[in-house]
N, C-alpha and C positions, 0 to 999 in steps of 0.2 A: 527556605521560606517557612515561617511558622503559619498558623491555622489561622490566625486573622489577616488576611489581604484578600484581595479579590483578584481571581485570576484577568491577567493582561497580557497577552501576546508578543508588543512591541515590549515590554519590560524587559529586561536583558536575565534578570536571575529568574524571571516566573518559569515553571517546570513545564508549563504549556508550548513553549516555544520546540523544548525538545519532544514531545507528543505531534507536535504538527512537524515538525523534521521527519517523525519515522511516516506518517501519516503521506504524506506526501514526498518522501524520496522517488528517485523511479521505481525502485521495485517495490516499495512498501504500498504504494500508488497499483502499481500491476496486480501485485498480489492479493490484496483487498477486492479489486475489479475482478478477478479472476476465479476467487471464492466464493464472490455472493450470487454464482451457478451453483454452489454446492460444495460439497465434501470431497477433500482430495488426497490421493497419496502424493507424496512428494517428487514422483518420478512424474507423475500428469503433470502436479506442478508447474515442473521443470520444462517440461515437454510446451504446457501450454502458453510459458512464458518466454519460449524461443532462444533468447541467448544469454541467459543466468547462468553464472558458474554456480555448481552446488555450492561451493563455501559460500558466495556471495545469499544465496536463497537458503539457506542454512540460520545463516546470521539474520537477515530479514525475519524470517519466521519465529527466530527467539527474541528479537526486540518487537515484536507484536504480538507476541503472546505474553511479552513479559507488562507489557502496557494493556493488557488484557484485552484485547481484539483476536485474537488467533486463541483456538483452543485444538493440543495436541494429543493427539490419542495415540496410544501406544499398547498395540495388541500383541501377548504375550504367548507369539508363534515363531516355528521356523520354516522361512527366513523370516525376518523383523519385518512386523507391518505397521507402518505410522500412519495416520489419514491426520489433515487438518479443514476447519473448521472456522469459521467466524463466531465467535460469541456474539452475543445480543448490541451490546456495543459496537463490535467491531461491523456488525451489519448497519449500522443507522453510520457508520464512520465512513462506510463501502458504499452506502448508496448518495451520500455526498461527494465522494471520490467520482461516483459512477455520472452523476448529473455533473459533472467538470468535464468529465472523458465526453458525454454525448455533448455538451455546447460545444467540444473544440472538435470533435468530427464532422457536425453540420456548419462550422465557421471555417474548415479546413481548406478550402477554396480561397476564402475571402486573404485567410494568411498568408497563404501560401504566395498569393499576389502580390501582397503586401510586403511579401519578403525580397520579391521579384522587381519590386519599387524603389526597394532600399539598395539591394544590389546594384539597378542600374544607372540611381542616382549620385554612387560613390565616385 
């Protein structure tokens, strides 16, 4: 897309469609939520995201830093110490993410029902 159009979501070539893919995948989603506690090495990360393969939380963290929300630091020790980071963006991205995650925790009940409705109506 060239410099005159106005970003659209539903548009099929707008490059926004793919920003809200990483934004919103499940772990780009976790990961966001997970950072804007703070600064992290990748093994907390890992740790605090429960069942991420490293490749898979690998990959995550370069397609959001590469869209400029994650910012990775790489301290030149041994062993290798990485920490990441939400850039300024990536936190106003994360605290939209974060007001999703608490609507659907206090709705979680209501769903959960819901799901329990559809099950036993099948």
């Amino acid at each position: 897309m060239d410099g005159n159009f106005a970003p659209n979501v539903l548009h099929p070539a707008c490059p926004s469609r793919q920003v809200l893919q990483h934004l919103t995948s499940r772990w780009g989603a976790l990961v966001l939520v997970a950072l804007s506690g703070g600064t992290m090495r990748f093994s907390a990360l890992r740790r605090a995201l429960g069942d991420v393969s490293e490749r898979m939380l690998a990959q995550t963290l370069q397609t959001l830093e590469s869209d400029g929300m994650v910012l990775r630091v790489a301290h030149d020790v041994v062993p290798p110490h990485v920490e990441y980071s939400l850039t300024p963006i990536g936190m106003e991205a994360a605290e939209h993410v974060r007001s999703l995650a608490r609507w659907i925790e206090g709705r979680l009940p209501e769903i959960l029902s819901q799901r329990g409705e559809c099950q036993s109506s099948r």
